[in-house]
C-alpha positions in Angstrom: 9.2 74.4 -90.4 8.0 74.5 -86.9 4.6 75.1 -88.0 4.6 72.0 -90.2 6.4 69.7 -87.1 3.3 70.8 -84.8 0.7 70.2 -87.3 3.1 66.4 -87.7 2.7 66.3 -83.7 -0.9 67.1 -83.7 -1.5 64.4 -86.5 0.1 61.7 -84.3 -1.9 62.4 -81.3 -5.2 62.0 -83.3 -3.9 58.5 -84.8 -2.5 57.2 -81.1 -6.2 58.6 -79.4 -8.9 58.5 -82.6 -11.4 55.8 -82.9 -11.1 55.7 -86.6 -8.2 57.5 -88.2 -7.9 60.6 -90.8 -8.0 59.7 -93.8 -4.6 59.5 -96.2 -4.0 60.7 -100.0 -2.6 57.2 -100.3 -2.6 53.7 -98.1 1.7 53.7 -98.7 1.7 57.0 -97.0 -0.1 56.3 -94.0 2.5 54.6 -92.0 5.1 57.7 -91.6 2.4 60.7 -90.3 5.5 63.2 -91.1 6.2 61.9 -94.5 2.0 62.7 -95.2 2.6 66.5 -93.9 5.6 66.8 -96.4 3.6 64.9 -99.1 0.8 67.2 -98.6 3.1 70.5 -99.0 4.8 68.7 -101.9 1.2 68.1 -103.8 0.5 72.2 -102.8 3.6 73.8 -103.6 4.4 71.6 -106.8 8.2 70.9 -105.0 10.0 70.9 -102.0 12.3 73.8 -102.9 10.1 76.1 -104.8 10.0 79.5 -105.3 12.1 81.9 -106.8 15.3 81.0 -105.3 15.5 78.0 -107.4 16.4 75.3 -104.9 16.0 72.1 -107.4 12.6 71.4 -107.3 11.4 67.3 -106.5 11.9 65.8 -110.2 10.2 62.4 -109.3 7.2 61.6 -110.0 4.3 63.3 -109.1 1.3 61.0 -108.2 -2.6 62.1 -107.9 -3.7 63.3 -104.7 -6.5 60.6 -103.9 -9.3 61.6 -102.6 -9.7 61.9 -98.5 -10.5 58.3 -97.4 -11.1 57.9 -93.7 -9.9 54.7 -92.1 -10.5 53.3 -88.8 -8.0 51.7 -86.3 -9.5 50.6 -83.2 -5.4 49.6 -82.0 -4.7 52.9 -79.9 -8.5 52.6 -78.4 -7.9 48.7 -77.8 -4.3 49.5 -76.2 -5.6 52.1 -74.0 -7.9 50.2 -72.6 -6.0 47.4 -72.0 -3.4 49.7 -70.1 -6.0 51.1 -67.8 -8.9 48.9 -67.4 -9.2 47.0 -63.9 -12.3 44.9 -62.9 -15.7 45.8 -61.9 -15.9 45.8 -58.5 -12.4 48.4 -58.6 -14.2 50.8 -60.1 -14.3 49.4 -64.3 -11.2 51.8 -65.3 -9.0 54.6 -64.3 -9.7 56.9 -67.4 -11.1 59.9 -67.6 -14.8 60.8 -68.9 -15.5 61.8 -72.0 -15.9 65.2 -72.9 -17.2 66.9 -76.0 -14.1 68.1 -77.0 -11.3 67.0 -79.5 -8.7 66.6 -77.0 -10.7 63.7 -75.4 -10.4 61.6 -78.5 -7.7 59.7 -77.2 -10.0 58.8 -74.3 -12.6 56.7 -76.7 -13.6 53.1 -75.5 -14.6 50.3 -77.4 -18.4 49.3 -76.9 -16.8 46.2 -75.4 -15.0 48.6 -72.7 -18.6 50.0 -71.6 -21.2 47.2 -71.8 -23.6 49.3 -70.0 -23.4 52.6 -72.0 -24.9 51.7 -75.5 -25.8 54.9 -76.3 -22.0 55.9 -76.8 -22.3 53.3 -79.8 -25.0 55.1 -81.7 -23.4 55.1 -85.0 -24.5 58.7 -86.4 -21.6 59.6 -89.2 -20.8 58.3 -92.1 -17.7 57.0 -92.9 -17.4 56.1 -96.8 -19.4 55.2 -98.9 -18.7 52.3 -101.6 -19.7 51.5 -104.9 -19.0 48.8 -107.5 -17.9 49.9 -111.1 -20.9 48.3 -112.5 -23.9 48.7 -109.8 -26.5 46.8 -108.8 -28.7 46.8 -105.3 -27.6 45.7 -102.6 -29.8 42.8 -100.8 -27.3 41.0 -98.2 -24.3 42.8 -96.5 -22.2 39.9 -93.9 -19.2 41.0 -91.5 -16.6 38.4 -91.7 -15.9 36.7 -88.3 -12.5 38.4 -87.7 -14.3 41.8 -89.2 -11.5 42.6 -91.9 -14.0 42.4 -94.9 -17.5 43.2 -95.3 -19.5 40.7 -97.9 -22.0 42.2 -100.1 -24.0 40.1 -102.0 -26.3 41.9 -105.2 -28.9 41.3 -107.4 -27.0 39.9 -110.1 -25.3 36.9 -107.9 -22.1 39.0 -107.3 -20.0 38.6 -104.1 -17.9 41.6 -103.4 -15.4 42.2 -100.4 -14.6 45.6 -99.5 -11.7 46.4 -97.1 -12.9 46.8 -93.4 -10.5 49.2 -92.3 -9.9 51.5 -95.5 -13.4 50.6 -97.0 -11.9 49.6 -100.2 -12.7 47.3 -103.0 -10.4 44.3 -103.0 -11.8 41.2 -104.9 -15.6 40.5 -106.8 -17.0 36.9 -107.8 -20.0 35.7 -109.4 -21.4 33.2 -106.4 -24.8 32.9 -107.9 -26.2 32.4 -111.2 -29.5 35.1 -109.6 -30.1 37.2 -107.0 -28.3 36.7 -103.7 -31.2 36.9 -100.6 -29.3 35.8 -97.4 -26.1 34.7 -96.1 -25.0 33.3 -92.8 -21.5 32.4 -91.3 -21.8 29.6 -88.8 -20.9 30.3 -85.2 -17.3 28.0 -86.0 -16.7 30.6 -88.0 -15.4 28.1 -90.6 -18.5 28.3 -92.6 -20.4 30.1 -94.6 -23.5 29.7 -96.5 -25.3 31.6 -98.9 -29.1 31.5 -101.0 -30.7 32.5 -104.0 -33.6 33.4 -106.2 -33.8 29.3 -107.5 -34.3 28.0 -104.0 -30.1 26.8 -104.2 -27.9 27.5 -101.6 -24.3 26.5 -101.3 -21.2 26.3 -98.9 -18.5 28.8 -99.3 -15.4 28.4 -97.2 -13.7 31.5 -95.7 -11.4 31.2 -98.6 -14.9 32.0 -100.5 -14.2 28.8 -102.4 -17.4 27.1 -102.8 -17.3 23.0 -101.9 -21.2 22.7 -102.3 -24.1 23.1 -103.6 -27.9 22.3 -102.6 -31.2 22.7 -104.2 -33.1 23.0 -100.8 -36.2 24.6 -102.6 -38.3 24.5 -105.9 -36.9 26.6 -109.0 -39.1 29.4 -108.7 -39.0 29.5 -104.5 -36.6 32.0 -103.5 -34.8 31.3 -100.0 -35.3 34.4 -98.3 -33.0 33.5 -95.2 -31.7 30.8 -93.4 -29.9 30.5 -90.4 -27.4 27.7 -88.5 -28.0 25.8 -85.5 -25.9 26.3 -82.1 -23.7 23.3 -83.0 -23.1 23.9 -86.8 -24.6 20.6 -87.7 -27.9 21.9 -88.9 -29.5 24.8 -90.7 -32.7 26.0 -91.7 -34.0 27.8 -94.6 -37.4 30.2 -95.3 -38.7 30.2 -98.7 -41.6 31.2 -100.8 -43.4 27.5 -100.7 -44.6 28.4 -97.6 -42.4 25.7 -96.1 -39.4 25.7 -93.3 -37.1 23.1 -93.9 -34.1 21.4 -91.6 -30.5 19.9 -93.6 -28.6 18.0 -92.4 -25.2 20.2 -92.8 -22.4 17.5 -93.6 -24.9 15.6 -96.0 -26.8 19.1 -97.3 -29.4 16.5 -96.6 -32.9 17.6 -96.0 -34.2 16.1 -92.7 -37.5 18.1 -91.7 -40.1 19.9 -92.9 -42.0 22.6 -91.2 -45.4 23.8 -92.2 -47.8 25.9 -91.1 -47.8 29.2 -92.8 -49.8 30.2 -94.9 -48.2 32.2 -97.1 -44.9 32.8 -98.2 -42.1 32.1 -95.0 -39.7 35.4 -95.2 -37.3 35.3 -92.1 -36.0 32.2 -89.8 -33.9 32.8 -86.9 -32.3 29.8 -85.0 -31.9 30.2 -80.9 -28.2 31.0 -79.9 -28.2 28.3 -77.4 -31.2 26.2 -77.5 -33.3 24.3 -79.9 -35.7 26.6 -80.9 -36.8 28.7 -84.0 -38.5 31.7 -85.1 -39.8 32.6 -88.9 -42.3 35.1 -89.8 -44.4 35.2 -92.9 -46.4 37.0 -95.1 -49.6 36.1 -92.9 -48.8 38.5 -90.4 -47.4 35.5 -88.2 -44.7 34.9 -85.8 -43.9 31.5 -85.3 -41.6 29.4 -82.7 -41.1 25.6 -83.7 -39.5 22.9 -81.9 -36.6 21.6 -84.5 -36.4 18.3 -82.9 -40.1 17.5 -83.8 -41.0 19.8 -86.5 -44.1 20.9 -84.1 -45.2 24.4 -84.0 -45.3 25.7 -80.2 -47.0 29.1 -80.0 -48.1 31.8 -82.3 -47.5 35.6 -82.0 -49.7 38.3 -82.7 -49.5 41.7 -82.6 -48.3 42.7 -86.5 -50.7 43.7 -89.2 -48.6 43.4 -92.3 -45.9 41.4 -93.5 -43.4 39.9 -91.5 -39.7 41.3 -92.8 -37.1 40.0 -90.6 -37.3 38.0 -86.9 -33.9 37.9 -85.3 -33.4 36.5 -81.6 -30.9 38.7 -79.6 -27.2 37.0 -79.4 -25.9 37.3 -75.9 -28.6 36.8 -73.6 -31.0 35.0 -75.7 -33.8 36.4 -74.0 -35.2 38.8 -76.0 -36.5 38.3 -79.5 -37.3 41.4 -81.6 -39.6 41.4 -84.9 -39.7 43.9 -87.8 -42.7 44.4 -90.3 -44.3 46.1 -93.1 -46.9 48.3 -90.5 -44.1 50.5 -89.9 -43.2 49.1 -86.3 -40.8 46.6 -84.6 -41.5 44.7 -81.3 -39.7 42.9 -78.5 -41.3 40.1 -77.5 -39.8 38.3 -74.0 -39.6 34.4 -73.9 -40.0 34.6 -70.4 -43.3 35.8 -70.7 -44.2 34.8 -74.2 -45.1 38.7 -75.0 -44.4 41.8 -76.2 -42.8 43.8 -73.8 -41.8 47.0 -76.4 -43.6 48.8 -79.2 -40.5 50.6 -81.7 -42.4 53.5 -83.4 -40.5 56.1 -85.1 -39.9 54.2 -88.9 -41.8 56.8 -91.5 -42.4 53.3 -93.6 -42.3 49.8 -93.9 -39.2 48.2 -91.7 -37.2 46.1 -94.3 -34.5 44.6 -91.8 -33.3 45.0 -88.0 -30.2 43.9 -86.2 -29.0 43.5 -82.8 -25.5 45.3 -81.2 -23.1 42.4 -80.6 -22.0 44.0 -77.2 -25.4 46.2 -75.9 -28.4 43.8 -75.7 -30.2 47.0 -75.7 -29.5 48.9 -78.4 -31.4 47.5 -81.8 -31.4 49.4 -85.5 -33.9 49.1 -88.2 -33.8 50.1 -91.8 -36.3 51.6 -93.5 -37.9 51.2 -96.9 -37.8 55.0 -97.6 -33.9 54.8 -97.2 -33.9 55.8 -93.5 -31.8 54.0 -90.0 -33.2 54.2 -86.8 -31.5 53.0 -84.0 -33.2 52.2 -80.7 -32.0 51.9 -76.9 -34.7 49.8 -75.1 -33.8 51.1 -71.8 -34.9 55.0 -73.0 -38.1 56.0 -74.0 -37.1 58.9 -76.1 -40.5 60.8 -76.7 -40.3 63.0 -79.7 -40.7 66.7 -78.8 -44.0 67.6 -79.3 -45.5 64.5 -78.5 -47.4 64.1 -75.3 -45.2 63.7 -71.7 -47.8 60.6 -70.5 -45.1 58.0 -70.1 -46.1 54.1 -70.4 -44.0 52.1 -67.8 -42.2 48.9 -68.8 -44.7 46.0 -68.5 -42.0 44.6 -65.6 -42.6 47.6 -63.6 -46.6 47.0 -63.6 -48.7 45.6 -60.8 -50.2 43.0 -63.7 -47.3 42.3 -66.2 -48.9 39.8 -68.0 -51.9 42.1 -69.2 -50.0 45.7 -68.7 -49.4 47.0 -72.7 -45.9 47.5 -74.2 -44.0 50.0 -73.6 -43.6 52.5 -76.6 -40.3 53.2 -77.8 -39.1 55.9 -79.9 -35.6 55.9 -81.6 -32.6 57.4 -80.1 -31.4 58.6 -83.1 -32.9 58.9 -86.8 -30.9 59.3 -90.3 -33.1 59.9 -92.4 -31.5 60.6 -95.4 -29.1 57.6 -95.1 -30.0 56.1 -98.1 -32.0 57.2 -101.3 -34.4 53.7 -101.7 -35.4 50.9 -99.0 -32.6 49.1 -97.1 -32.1 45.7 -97.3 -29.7 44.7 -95.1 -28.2 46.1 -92.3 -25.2 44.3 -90.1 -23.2 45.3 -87.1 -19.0 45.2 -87.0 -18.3 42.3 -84.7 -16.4 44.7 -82.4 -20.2 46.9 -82.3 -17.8 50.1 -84.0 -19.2 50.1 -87.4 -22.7 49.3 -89.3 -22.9 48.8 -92.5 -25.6 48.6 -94.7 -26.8 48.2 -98.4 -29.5 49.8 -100.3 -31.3 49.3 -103.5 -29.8 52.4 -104.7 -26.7 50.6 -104.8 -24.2 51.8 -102.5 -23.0 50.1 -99.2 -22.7 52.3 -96.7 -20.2 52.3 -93.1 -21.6 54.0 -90.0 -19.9 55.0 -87.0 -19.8 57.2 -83.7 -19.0 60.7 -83.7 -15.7 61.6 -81.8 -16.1 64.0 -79.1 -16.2 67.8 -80.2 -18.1 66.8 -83.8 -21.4 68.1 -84.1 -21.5 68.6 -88.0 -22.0 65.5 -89.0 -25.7 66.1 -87.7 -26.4 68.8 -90.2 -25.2 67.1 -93.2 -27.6 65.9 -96.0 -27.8 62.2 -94.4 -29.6 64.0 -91.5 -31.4 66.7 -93.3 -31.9 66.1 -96.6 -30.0 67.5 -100.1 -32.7 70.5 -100.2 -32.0 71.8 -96.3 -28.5 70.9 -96.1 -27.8 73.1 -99.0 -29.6 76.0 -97.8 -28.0 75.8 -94.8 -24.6 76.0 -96.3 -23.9 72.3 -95.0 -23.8 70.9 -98.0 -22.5 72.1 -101.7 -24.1 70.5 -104.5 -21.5 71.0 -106.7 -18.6 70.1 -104.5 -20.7 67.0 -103.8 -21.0 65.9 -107.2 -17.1 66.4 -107.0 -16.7 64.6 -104.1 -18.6 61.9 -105.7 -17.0 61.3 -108.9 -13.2 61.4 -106.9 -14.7 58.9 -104.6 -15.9 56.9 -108.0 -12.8 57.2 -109.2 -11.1 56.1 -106.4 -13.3 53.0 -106.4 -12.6 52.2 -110.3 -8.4 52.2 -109.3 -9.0 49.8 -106.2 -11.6 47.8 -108.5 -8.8 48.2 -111.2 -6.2 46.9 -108.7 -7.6 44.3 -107.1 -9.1 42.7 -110.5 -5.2 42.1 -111.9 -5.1 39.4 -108.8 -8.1 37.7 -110.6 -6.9 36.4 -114.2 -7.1 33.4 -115.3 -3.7 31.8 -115.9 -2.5 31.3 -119.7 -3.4 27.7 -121.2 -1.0 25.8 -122.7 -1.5 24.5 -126.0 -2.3 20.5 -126.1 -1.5 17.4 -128.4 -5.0 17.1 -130.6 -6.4 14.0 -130.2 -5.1 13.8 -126.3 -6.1 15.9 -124.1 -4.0 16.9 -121.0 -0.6 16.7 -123.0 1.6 19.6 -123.5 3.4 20.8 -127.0 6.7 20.1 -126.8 9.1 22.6 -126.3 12.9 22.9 -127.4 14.8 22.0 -124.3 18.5 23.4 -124.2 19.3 22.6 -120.7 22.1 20.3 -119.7 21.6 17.0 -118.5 19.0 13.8 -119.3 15.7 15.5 -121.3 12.6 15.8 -118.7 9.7 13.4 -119.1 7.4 15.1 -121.1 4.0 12.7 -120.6 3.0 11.6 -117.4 3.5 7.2 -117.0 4.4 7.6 -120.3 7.9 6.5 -121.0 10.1 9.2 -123.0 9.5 8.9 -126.7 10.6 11.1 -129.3 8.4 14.4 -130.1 5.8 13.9 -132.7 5.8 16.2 -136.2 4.7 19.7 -135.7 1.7 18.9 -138.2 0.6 15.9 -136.8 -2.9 16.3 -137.7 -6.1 15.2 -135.9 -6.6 11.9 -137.0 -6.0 9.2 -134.1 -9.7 8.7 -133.3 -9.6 6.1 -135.8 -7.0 3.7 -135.1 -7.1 0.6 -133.3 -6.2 1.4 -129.6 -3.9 -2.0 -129.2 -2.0 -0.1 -132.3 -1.8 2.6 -130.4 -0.6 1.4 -127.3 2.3 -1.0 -129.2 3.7 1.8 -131.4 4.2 4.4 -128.4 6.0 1.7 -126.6 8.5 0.5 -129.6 8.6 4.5 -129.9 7.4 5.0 -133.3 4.5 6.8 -133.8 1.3 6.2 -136.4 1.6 7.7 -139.9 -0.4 10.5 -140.7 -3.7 10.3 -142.7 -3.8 11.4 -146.4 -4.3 14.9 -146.8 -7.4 15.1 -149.5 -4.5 16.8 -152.5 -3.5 19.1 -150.0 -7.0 20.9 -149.9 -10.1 20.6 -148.1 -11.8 17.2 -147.4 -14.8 16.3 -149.8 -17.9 18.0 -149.0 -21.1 15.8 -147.5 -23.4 14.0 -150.0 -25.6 16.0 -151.6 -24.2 18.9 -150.9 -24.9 22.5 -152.9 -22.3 24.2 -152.8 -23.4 27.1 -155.7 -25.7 28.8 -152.1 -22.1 29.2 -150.5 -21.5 32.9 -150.6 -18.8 34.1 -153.0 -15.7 34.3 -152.5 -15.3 31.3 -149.4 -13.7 28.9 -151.1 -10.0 29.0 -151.5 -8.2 29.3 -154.4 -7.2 25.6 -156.4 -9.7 24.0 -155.1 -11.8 21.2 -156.8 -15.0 20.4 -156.5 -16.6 16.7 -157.1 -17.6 16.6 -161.3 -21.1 17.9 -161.8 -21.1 20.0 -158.6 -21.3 24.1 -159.6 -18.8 26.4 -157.4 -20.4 30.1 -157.3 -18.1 32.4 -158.9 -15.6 34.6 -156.8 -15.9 38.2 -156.4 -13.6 40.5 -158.7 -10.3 41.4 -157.3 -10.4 38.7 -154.5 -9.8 35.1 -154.2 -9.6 33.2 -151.3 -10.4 33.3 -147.3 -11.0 36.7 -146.0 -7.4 37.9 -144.3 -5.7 36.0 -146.4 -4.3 37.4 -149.3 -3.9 34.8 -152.5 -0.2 34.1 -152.4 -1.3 32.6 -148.8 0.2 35.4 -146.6 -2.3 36.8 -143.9 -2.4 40.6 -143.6 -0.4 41.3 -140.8 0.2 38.0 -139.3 2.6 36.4 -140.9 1.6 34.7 -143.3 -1.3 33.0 -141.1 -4.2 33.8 -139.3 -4.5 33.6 -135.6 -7.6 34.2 -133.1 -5.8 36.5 -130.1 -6.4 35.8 -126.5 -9.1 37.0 -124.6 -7.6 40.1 -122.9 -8.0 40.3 -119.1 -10.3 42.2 -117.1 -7.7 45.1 -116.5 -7.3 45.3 -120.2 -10.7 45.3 -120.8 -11.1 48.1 -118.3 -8.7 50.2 -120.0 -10.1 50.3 -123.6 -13.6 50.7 -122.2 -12.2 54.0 -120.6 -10.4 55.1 -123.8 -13.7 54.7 -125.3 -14.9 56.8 -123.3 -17.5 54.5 -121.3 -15.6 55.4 -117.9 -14.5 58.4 -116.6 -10.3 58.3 -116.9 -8.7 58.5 -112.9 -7.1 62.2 -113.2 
């Protein structure tokens, strides 16, 4: 027992000091640390008074041990600093450095605790990664303002939210009708707006209840990305048709046009604080425009491929870095209207890039060969085995405007992070976690190493599936396990948040008038409720009242519901079916479709039924249905759960252990 309260002890220090927190068999267990340690001798020893002196074993039940799922909780890191930090010119803070050991984990910092230390925010492990039950790739992944959700948005139009603490699935939509290509929140935070494939891109409230929607560009012109102004009264949009254009935000009225590309516009970017864009294009050209007057104010060169993503930096607004297909990234200074650093490293084309939200030095880029670099602008990082001849920042030089960039290599490499390009890549609002998403179709969370872990270096993120097995890193077959528990996992929290998401039951209606309700038998006390809305109350109508008021005189109408009588019902054709259209065959009906009794027009030949049967099919000829009482009723769509469940007794999905 004392063993277990140390290990209970030990637990609690990691969750006060940890930057993100172990992982739990289950989210109910995670509040009570001690309660876990007993769970996790209760799922090993089978009861809690085992063994052969027959104590009375736990005779509850037994739930599955879920999967390890590691969660973060920035609270004890955001407490401790608020304890100890003082300002700058005291010294910063009173805590002690960080060491690379475990017992230092309570010592961790947000990014927003050391502004000038970006390199402690190199996200370098992976945290979880997630995966919709049926997958598509990834092409937008969107923090929400707060950072509680990530937003994902596929190639099928699909919004997904996954949990920003435990990683998990929580809710799914169909936003667009094709593929989602960029997303934006406004700086408000109140806003949120999304594009397509068919040029259409709508408002979404944080509530992800969409208010509007706008055809900015042609059918077959994709919006590749769009971006709001400082205010939130404008955005822009990118798009295939070569064009830029300006809307008018409350309106989603179009109120400029840009031109000047020459091919296909991929990124825009609007200024932080200032009225001034970027976009890049297909032509190998970076553009700045003037929004007010639609005028294009300076081209830069320096790429030789397709421009992939232009993004200014957030908090200084100084800096404005550029990604492209020729394998590099540059940072171009507005100051000086140049590039001032060359980002080498990337093994392939650079699909996307994005700034830290705390460190206006520290950039990462994703690769289309699946790999994430991440680059601190302040360090030149030369590769080993690359020559020591250092180039000097063009600021340092004794002719800045003329000197070249600066080469920068990355700080730190995964290259294995994903198994096909990366789309989209997007920082935690606190600068803690990246995320990105992949057209292999998983999203993936990144995050700093707590002191004292070195093996998430040699895992097969870093290394590769080949070398990390050799070197006993990695198990294929455990990682196939670990795989299809984590899959499972995702198909309960899928499973769980979907019975949030049906549709509510409808009622049945009055035919002939729509938005009435059945009547029901009332047995409450007291004065009947008013069944019809600025209707007075009337009696209810027959229970086969049949569909035949389109044909009466609507002054009729009106006079017989107000003397409370109601119209008489039309004649019912010999109680059989109504007379067939003129010239009508009805010998090509197939046999056996008519029911029995009934009497076709003189001169008209009825095919012959088939032997043994007579009638509809389900309905036997004494008029009872098989198995439903006598009539035959169409069942209600069954929900998504439901659905879920019979496709895994089929055998579609594996069952959750």
């Amino acid at each position: 027992m004392r063993a277990w309260r140390v290990k209970a002890s030990f637990q609690q220090l990691n969750e006060l000091g940890s930057y993100f927190q172990n992982s739990y068999h289950d989210r109910a267990l995670s509040r009570n640390p001690t309660y876990k340690v007993i769970m996790d001798r209760e799922y090993q020893s089978g009861g809690y008074g085992g063994g052969s002196g027959g104590g009375g074993g736990y005779d509850g039940p037994h739930r599955r041990p879920f999967g390890r799922r590691p969660v973060t909780d920035y609270t004890s890191s955001m407490v401790q600093w608020m304890r100890h930090r003082q300002p700058r010119y005291k010294g910063g803070g009173r805590m002690e450095m960080e060491r690379p050991s475990p017992s230092y984990i309570v010592d961790m910092l947000l990014p927003s605790a050391k502004p000038q230390n970006a390199a402690d925010s190199v996200p370098a492990k992976l945290l979880h990664s997630s995966l919709n039950k049926v997958k598509h790739p990834i092409n937008v992944v969107k923090w929400t303002p707060e950072g509680r959700r990530l937003l994902t948005g596929s190639s099928i139009g699909e919004f997904t939210l996954w949990n920003g603490m435990g990683f998990n699935f929580e809710t799914i939509s169909q936003a667009h009708d094709s593929a989602v290509r960029a997303a934006a929140w406004s700086h408000g935070e109140d806003w949120l707006i999304s594009s397509e494939q068919h040029g259409v891109v709508k408002y979404w409230q944080p509530t992800f209840n969409n208010v509007k929607v706008v055809q900015a560009h042609g059918f077959n012109d994709a919006v590749r990305d769009l971006a709001f102004s400082p205010n939130d009264s404008k955005f822009v949009t990118a798009s295939d048709d070569k064009m830029l254009k300006i809307f008018d935000f409350a309106g989603g009225t179009e109120e400029s046009v840009l031109t000047g590309h020459s091919w296909d516009a991929k990124t825009v970017d609007w200024h932080p604080s200032k009225g001034l864009l970027v976009s890049g294009s297909k032509d190998h050209d970076v553009k700045l425009w003037d929004p007010r007057t639609g005028r294009c104010l300076t081209t830069l060169h320096g790429h030789k491929n397709t421009i992939s993503k232009t993004k200014f930096e957030p908090n200084r607004g100084q800096l404005l870095a550029t990604a492209a297909q020729d394998q590099t990234a540059r940072i171009f200074d507005l100051r000086m209207m140049r590039d001032v650093c060359l980002l080498r490293g990337n093994q392939d084309k650079i699909a996307t890039l994005a700034w830290h939200p705390i460190h206006s030095s520290l950039l990462s880029t994703g690769g289309a060969d699946g790999s994430i670099c991440h680059f601190l602008l302040d360090e030149q990082n030369i590769p080993p085995g690359m020559s020591t001849s250092t180039s000097i920042p063009p600021y340092d030089s004794a002719d800045p405007a003329s000197a070249p960039a600066q080469t920068i290599f990355p700080a730190h490499t995964i290259k294995y992070a994903h198994d096909f390009a990366v789309w989209s890549i997007d920082w935690h609002p606190l600068g803690h976690i990246l995320a990105s998403g992949s057209n292999d179709r998983a999203t993936r969370f990144w995050t700093r190493p707590r002191p004292g872990e070195t093996d998430c270096f040699s895992d097969k993120y870093h290394l590769g599936d080949a070398a990390a097995e050799a070197q006993g890193a990695w198990d294929r077959r455990g990682g196939r396990k670990v795989m299809r528990e984590d899959e499972e996992q995702e198909l309960e929290d899928e499973a769980d948040g979907l019975q949030d998401q049906k549709m509510p039951v409808k009622q049945p209606i009055l035919p002939g008038i729509p938005g009435l309700n059945m009547p029901t038998n009332d047995t409450s006390d007291g004065p009947p409720a008013r069944r019809y809305p600025n209707i007075p109350n009337i009696p209810p109508p027959p229970p086969n009242l049949p569909n035949g008021l389109a044909g009466m005189d609507p002054e009729q109408f009106k006079a017989m519901l107000a003397s409370g009588t109601l119209p008489p019902p039309p004649p019912q054709f010999g109680g059989g079916l109504p007379p067939p259209p003129p010239n009508f065959d009805m010998s090509k009906l197939p046999p056996g479709l008519l029911p029995p009794g009934f009497q076709p027009p003189p001169g008209m030949p009825v095919p012959p039924p088939p032997g043994g049967f007579g009638g509809l099919p389900g309905i036997d000829a004494d008029g009872a249905g098989s198995g439903a009482g006598g009539v035959r009723r169409r069942g209600p769509l069954p929900s998504q759960e439901q659905s879920l469940i019979e496709e895994q007794r089929r055998g579609k999905y594996r069952i959750a252990r």
